[in-house]
DOSE-54670 format. One record per residue (C-alpha): chain; x, y, z. Coordinates in nm, 4 decimals. Example, Ala and Ser with C-alpha at 12.3 -4.5 7.8 and 13.67 -1.06 7.14 Angstrom:
REM residues 2
[atom "A",[1.2300,-0.4500,0.7800]]
[atom "A",[1.3670,-0.1060,0.7140]]
//
This chain:
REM residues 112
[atom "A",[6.7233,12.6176,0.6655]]
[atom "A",[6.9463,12.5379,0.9343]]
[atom "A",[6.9146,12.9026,1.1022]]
[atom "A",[6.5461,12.8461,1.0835]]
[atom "A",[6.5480,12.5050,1.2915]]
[atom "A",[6.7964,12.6636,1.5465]]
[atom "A",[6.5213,13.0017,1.5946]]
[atom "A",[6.2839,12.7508,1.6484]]
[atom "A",[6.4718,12.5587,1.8742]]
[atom "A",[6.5903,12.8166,2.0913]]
[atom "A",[6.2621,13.0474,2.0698]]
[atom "A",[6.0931,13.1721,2.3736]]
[atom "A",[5.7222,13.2496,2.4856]]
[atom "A",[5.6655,13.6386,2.4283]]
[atom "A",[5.3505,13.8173,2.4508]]
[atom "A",[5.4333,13.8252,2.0359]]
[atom "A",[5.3809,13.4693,1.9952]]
[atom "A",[5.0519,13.4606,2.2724]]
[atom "A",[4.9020,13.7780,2.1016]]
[atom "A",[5.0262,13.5996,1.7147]]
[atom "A",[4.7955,13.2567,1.8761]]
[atom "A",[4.5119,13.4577,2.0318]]
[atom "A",[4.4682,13.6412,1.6871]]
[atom "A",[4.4876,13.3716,1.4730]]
[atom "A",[4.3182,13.0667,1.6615]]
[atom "A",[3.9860,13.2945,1.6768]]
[atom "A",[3.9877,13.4127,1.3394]]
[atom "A",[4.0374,13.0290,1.2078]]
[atom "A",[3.7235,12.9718,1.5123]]
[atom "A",[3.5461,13.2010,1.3509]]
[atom "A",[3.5671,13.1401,1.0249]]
[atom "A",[3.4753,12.7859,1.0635]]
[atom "A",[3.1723,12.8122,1.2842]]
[atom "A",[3.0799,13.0170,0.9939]]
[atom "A",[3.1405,12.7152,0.7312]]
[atom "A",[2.9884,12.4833,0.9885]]
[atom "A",[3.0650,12.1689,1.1845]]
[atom "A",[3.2745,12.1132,1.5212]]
[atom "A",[3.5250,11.9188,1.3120]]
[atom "A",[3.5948,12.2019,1.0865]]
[atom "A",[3.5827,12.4743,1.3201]]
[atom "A",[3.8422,12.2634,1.5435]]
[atom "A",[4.0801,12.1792,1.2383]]
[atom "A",[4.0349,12.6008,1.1572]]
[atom "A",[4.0958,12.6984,1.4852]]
[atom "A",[4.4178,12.4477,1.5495]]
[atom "A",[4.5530,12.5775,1.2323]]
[atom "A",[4.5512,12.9576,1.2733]]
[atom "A",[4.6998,12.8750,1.5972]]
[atom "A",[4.9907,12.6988,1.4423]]
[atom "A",[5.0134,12.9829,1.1760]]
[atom "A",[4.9748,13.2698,1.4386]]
[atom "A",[5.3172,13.0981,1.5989]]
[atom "A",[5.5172,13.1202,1.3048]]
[atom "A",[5.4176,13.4779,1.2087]]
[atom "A",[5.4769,13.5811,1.5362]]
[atom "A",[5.8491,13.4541,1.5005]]
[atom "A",[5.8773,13.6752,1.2495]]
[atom "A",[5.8464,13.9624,1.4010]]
[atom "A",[5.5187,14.0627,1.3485]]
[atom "A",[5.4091,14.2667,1.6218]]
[atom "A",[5.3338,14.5735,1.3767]]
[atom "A",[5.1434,14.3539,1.1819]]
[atom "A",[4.9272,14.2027,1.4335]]
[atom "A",[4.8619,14.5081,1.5984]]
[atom "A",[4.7283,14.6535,1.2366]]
[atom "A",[4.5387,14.3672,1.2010]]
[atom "A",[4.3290,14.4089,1.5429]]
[atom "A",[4.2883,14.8057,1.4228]]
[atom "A",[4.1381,14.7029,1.1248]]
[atom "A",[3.9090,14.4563,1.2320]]
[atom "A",[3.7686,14.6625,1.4937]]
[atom "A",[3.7020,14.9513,1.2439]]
[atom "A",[3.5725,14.7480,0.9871]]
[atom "A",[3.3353,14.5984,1.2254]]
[atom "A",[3.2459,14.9240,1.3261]]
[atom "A",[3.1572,15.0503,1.0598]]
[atom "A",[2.9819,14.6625,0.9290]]
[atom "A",[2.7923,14.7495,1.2377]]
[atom "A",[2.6710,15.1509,1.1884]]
[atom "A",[2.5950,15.1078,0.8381]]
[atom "A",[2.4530,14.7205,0.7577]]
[atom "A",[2.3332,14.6023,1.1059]]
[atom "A",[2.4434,14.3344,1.3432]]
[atom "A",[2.4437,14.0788,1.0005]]
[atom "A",[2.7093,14.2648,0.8093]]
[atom "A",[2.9308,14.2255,1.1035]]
[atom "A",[3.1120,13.9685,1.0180]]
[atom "A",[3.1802,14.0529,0.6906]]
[atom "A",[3.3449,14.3912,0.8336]]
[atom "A",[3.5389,14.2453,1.1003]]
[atom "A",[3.6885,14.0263,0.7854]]
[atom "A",[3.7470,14.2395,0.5672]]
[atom "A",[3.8717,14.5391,0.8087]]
[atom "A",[4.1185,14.2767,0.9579]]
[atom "A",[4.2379,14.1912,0.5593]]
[atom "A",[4.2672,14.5588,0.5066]]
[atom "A",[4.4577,14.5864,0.8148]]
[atom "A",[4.7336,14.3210,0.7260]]
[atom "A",[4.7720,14.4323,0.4038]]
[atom "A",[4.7839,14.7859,0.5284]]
[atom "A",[5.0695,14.6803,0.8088]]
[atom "A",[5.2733,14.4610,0.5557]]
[atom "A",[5.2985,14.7714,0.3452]]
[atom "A",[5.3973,14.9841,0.6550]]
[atom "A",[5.7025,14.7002,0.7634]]
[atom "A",[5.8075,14.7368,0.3622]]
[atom "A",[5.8121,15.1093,0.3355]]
[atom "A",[6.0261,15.1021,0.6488]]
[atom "A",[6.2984,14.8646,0.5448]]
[atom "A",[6.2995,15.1009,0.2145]]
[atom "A",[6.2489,14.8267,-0.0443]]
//
């Protein structure tokens, strides 16, 4: 735990940790402009900010990237086969597929 508090202490602004934010601040925006309400949409959006920091100290730059390649084929594809409603949905679910797809990729790597 100690290690953890001294990474955090002595981390420094990357274009990791911006890209980590940018990712997932807009997802939480997103996701709660779809639930509804500035409240919740602020509280979604603050969070995935916060979360988007710490994964991004982790080393996630593999993961983010396969995240944003996912979500702009799934909402591709949303797009091209349900119209401009099904979107959403895609973007979602490509960006889920991504992550898991990219978390998969950093584990195969490492050999485990």
């Amino acid at each position: 735990m100690p290690d953890l508090i001294d990474q955090i202490k002595t981390f420094r602004i990357t274009i990791d940790l911006v890209m980590g934010m940018i990712i997932m601040g807009t997802t939480g925006a997103v996701i709660g402009l779809n639930i509804g309400g500035p409240l919740l949409t602020t509280t979604a959006t603050l969070l995935g900010i916060v979360l988007g920091g710490f994964i991004s100290m982790l080393s996630a730059r593999r993961f983010f990237i396969s995240v944003l390649v996912g979500t702009f084929i799934g909402a591709v594809l949303a797009l091209w086969l349900g119209g401009p409603s099904a979107l959403i949905i895609g973007a979602g679910s490509g960006g889920a597929i991504g992550g898991f797809i990219g978390v998969n990729i950093g584990l195969f790597r490492r050999g485990l």
